[in-house]
N, C-alpha and C positions, 0 to 999 in steps of 0.2 A: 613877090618872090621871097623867099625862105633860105637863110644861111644854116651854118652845121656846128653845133660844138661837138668836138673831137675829146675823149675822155680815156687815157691809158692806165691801165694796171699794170704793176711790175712785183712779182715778187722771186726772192735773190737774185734781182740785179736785172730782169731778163724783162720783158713787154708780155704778161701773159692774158691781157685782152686791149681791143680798143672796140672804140663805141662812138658814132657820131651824131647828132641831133640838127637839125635844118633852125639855118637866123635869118641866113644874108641872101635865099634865093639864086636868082642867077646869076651873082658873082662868090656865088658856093666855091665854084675850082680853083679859084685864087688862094683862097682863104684855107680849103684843104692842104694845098701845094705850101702856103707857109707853115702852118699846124704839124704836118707831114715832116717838114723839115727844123720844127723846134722837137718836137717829139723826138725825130735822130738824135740831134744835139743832149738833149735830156739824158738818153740814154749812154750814149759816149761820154757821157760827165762822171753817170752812176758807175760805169763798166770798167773806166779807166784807172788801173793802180798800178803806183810804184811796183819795179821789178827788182830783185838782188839775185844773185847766184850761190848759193853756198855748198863744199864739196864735202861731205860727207864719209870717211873711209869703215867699211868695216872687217873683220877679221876670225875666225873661226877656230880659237884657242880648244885645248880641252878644260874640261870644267874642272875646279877646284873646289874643295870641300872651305868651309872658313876655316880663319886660326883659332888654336884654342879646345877646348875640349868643357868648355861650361855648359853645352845643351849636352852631352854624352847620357842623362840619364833619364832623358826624353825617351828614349828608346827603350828603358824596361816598363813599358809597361802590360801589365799581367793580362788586358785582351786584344794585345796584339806581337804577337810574338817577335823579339828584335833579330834580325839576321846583317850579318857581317856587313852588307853593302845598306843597310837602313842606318846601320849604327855610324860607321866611316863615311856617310854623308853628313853627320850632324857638327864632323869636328875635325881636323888633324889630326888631333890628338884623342882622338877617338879608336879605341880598340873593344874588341869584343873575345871577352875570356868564357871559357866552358863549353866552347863550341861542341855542337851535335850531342848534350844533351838538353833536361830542360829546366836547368840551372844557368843559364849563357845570361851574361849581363853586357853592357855597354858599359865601356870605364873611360874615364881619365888617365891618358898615362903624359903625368907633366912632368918633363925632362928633368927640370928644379926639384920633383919632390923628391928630398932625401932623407924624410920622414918615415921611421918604421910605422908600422898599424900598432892603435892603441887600442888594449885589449880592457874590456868591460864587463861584469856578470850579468849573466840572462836569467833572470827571475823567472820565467816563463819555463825553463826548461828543467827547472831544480824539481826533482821525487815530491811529492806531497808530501805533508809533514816535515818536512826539513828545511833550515834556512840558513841561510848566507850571513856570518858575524866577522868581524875582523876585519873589513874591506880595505884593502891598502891601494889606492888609484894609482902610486908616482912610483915609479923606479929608481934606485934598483931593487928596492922590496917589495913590489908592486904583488898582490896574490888575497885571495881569502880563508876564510875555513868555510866547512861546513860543519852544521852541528843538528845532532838531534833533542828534539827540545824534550819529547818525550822522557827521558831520560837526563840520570842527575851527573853522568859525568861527558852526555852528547855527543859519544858514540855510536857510529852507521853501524848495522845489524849485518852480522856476519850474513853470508851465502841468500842474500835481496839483493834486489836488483838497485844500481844506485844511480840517478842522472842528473846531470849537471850540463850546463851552457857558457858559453863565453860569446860575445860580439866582439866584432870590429870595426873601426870608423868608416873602415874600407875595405871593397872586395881582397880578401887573403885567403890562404893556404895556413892552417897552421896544424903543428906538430905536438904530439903529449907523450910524456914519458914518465917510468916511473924509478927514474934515475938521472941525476943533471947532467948535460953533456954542452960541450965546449962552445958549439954551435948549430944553427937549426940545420946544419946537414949528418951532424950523425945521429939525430934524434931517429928514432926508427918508425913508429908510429901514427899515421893520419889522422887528426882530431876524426872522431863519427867514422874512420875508414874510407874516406874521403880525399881527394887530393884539388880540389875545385876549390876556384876562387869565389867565396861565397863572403857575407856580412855575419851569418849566425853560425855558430858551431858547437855541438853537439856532441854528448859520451855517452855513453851508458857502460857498467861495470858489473858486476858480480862479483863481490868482494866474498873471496874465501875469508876463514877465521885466523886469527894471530898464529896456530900451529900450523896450517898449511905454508908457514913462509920458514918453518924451522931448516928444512933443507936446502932450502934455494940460496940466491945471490942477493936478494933483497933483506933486506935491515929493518923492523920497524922498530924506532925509538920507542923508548921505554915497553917495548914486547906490545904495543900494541897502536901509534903515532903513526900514520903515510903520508908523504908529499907525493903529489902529482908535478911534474914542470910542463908548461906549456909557451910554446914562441910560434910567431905568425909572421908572415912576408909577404908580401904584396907583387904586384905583376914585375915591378921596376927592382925585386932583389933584395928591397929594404927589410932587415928583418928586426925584431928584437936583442938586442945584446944582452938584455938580462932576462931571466927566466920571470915566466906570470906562475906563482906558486898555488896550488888547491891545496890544502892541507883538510885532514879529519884523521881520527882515531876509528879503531874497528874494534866492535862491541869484543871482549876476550872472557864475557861470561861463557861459561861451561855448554857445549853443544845439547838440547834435549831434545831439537827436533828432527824429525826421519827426513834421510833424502828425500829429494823431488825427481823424479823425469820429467826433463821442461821440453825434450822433445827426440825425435826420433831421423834415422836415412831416410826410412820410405814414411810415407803416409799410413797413419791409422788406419785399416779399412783396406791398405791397397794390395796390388796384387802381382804373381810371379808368372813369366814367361810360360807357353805354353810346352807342354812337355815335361817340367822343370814342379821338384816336389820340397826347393826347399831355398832358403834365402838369407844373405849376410846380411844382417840390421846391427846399426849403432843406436845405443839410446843415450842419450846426452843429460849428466845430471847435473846437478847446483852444488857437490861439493865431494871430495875421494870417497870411494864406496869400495863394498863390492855386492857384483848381484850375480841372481841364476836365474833362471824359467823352468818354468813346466809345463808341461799341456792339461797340468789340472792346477785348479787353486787351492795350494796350502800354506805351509809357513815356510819362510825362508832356510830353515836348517833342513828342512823334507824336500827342498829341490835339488836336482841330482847335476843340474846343465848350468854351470857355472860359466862366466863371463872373462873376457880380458879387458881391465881397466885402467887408462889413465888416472895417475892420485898426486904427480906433482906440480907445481905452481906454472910452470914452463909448459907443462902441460895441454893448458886449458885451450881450446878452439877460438874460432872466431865469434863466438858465439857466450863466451866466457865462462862456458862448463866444459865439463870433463865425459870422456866418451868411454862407455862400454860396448865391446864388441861382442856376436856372435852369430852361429847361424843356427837359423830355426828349420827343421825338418818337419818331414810329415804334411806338407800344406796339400787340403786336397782342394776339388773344381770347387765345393763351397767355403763360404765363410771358415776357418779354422784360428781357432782361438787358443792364444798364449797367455800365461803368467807372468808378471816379471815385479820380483822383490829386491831390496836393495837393505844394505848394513853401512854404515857410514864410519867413519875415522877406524882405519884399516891400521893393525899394527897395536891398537890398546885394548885393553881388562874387558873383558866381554860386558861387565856391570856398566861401562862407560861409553858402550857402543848404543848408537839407535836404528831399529831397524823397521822396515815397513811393516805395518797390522792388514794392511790391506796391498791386494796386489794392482799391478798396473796392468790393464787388460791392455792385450793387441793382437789384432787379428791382420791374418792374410788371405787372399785367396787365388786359386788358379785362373783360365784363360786359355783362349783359343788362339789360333796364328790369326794375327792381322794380314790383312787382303788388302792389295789396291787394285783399282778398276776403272776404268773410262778417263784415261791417260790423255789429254789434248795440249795442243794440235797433232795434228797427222795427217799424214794425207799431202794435198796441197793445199795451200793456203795463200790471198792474195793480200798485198799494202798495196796502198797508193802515196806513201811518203817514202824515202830512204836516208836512214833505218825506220824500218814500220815496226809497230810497238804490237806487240806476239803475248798473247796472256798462256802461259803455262796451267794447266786443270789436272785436277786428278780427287779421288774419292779415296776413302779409307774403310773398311768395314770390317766387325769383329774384333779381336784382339781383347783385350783388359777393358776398355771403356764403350764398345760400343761403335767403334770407329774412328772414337777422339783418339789424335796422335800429331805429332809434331814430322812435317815432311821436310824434304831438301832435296836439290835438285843439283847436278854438274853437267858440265857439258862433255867431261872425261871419263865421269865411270870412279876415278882415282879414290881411294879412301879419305884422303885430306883436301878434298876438291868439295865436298859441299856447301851451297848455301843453304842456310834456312827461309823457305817460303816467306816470304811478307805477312801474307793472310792464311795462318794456321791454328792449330790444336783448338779446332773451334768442336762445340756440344755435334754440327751437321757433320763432319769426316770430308768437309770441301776446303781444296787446298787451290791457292791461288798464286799468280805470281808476273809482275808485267815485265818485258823484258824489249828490249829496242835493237831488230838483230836487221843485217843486210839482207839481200836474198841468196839462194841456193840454196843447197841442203843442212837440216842443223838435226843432233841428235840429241837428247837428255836423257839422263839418268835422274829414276826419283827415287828417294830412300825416306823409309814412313818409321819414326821408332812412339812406341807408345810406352807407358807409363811403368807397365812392368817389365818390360825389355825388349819387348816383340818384334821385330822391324821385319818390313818388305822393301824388296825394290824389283825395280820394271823400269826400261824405258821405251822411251817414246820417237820413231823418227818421221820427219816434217820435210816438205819442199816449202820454200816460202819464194813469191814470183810477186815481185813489186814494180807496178805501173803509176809513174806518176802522171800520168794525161787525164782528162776529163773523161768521164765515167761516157759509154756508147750505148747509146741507142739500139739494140736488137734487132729489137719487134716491136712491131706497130699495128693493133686491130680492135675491132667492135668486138665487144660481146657484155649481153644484157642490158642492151641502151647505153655501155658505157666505153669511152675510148680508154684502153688500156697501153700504156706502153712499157717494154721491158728494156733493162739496163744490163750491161755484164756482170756488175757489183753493185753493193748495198750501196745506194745516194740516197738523195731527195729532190724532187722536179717541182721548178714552177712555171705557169705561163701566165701571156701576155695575147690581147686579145688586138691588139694593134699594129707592135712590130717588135724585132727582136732588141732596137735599143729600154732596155729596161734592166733596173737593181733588180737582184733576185731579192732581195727581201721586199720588196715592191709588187714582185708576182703574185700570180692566184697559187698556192700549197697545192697538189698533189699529192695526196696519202698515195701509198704510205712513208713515214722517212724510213731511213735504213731499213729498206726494201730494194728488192729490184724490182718491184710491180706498181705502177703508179698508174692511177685512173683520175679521170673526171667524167663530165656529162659529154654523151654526144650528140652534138648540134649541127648540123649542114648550113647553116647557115654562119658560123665562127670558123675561122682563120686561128688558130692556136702554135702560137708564137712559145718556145719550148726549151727551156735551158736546165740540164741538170748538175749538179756539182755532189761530191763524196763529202765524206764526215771533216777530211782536212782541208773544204773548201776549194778543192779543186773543179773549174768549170769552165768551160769555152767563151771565149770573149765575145762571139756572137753566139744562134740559138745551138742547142742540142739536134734539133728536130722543127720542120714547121709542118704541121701538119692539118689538112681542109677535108674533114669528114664529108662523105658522096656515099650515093645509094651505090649496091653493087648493080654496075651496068652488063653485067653476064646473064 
């Protein structure tokens, strides 16, 4: 007789085999019966552990951003754009200035800082050829010059363009003047024309000569010395109490060079409403003149059509020249070409004037009525979300460019009711525009103005009928070995060759999407288990459709 060795594996804690081998024969059963009952025991030793209770509470607060405002510039950076809730997650003290353009930074505003912004020169943005001497970093004399080196007493060149920079430690506002004032609120001026809290800031000038300031309010020290003042303030108010000085002198050698036209109302080249044979143009020059035109090119005393020009310092635009007016006639359907000369410093000895050797050409031309066409939506039209998102259409053809025109839309008709389209004045004449409206009826009004003045309008009316339920099954049939089935609106269908519990993304596709026509293969012998949903993911929790292809038994 033969007994049994009994062999247990356990792993985590559990018997996961036993195994026995013959020793003892016919007193085997005994021997299992004790084995059997050490084995228990083995496992009740492994299995057995201390027990504790412990009570656990939890609570569902709203979320707090941290204290502080030290990660706030985490968020500028330049390929990922920072927005309001990115930025006021990173800090308390986190704010976001320059909203809805694409200047917006994320800042610190520490309640403690009652520090104004400390103003520094931008090498970077100073004219070529010119440099920065004198640099005074500390207040209250805080300021530099500018100087031209070309030159032996480093004075900026009358009527050139002059630019210059300034930083600051931190995003500010600042303000330039060309007169000291008590505080940065009666300063008038936007450093760059700019009112954004920014780090860099920027000027450009057009420095008329020492005699254009003979009449004005402005003083230059010794007939020809300018201070500029500039102060800068921060989100939290802090500004500067003492002025950041730019100082330079303005060349007061003798004028020998002829105005400039640095530029013009319309475009070179461009052109005037249809119907329409004639057009007011401003030409904008670099220093007091006077000019005329002709429709032929000669010299300046042979033109007959003289100009109205701005000539004093108070003057000058925003552009920092001086404008002549006029209007040109005669423009016909082609190209028509003008003259235009100019005489400079208006009021002295003809010997002391300079005037153009050569004329400024510029042309205009006529044009047809701008047209719009194929106006959309209309008709009716169906969502499945409420408000369902309604894209506005329309086409532009003819006018001045060929189409190109800049559209708007109101829902009133009213003259100060327009918007401007999203997606316009593009080379195609295709205007776009998304809009998220309830249902019923909606009307628009579109107005198309292009470049020479041409405008259309036409509107457009629409039924809009918004169903948010799962998209319906139609129709259901064979044709060309293929089972097709049709939807009431644009989905997409998948099936399931089993049953209807299944992800649609797990389904077999159906072409087409955004279709109401969706086919696959037909087989009699598949069971097609059939769910469709719309573009906002709308679909039935069980199938659309189950559908068991059969021969026709007629």
């Amino acid at each position: 007789a033969k007994g049994r060795i009994v062999t247990a594996t356990f792993q985590n804690g559990k018997v996961a085999s036993l195994t026995q081998q013959s020793w003892l024969g016919a007193n085997a059963g005994l021997v299992n019966l004790a084995v059997t009952v050490g084995v228990a025991l083995l496992v009740y030793h492994l299995l057995a552990k201390d027990e504790s209770t412990e009570v656990v509470q939890f609570k569902c607060l709203g979320w707090q951003a941290p204290g502080g405002g030290n990660k706030c510039e985490e968020c500028n950076d330049p390929d990922l754009p920072c927005s309001e809730y990115r930025c006021k997650s990173l800090g308390q003290g986190c704010d976001l200035v320059n909203p809805g353009t694409d200047k917006k930074q994320c800042i610190n505003l520490n309640p403690r800082d009652t520090n104004p912004p400390i103003i520094t020169p931008n090498k970077n943005e100073l004219t070529v050829g010119y440099e920065y001497s004198n640099v005074r970093p500390n207040p209250p004399n805080a300021g530099l010059k500018i100087l031209n080196p070309e030159v032996s007493d480093g004075c900026v060149k009358a009527f050139t363009p002059l630019k210059f920079g300034v930083d600051t430690d931190e995003p500010a506002q600042c303000k330039i003047d060309i007169e000291h004032k008590t505080s940065f609120e009666e300063m008038t001026h936007w450093m760059g024309g700019v009112n954004l809290y920014l780090y860099n800031h920027t000027e450009q000038l057009l420095l008329p000569g020492p005699d254009a300031f003979g009449n004005g309010s402005i003083i230059l020290e010794n007939d020809k010395d300018m201070t500029l003042f500039i102060r800068c303030m921060d989100k939290l108010g802090n500004t500067n109490e003492a002025d950041y000085s730019i100082g330079f002198c303005v060349d007061a050698t003798p004028d020998s060079t002829a105005p400039q036209i640095k530029a013009t109302s319309i475009n070179n080249g461009g052109c005037v409403a249809a119907d329409t044979d004639s057009a007011e143009v401003e030409f904008y020059v670099n220093e007091p003149v006077e000019c005329s035109w002709s429709p032929v090119d000669q010299d300046y005393d042979s033109m007959d059509n003289s100009m109205a020009c701005t000539n004093q310092i108070y003057e000058l635009n925003a552009l920092q020249l001086y404008t002549c007016k006029t209007t040109l006639t005669g423009v016909a359907r082609d190209d028509t070409k003008f003259y235009v000369r100019c005489k400079d410093q208006p009021g002295k000895a003809e010997n002391e004037r300079n005037e153009n050797k050569q004329s400024y050409e510029f042309s205009l031309r006529g044009s047809s009525d701008l047209m719009i066409k194929n106006l959309q939506p209309n008709g009716t039209i169906y969502g499945s979300v409420n408000p369902a998102p309604v894209e506005l259409y329309t086409e532009t053809m003819f006018g001045c460019d060929s189409g190109k025109a800049i559209c708007y839309y109101s829902d009133s008709g009213d003259e100060g009711d327009y918007i401007m389209f999203y997606d316009t004045d593009k080379e195609d004449g295709i205007h776009t525009q998304r809009l998220d409206l309830g249902d019923g009826s909606h009307t628009y009004h579109y107005k198309c103005v292009d470049s020479g003045g041409n405008a259309a309008i036409e509107s457009t009316t629409f039924n809009l009928e918004i169903d948010t339920n799962a998209p319906v099954v139609a129709r259901v049939y064979e044709e060309d070995a293929m089972l097709k089935i049709v939807t009431v609106r644009n989905s997409e269908c998948a099936y399931s060759l089993d049953n209807c519990d299944f992800a649609f993304a797990e389904g077999s596709d159906m072409p087409y999407a955004n279709s109401t026509v969706h086919v696959t293969e037909w087989n009699e012998d598949k069971t097609y288990y059939i769910k469709c949903r719309d573009q906002f993911k709308n679909e039935e929790a069980d199938c659309s459709i189950i559908v068991r292809p059969t021969r026709n038994f007629l």
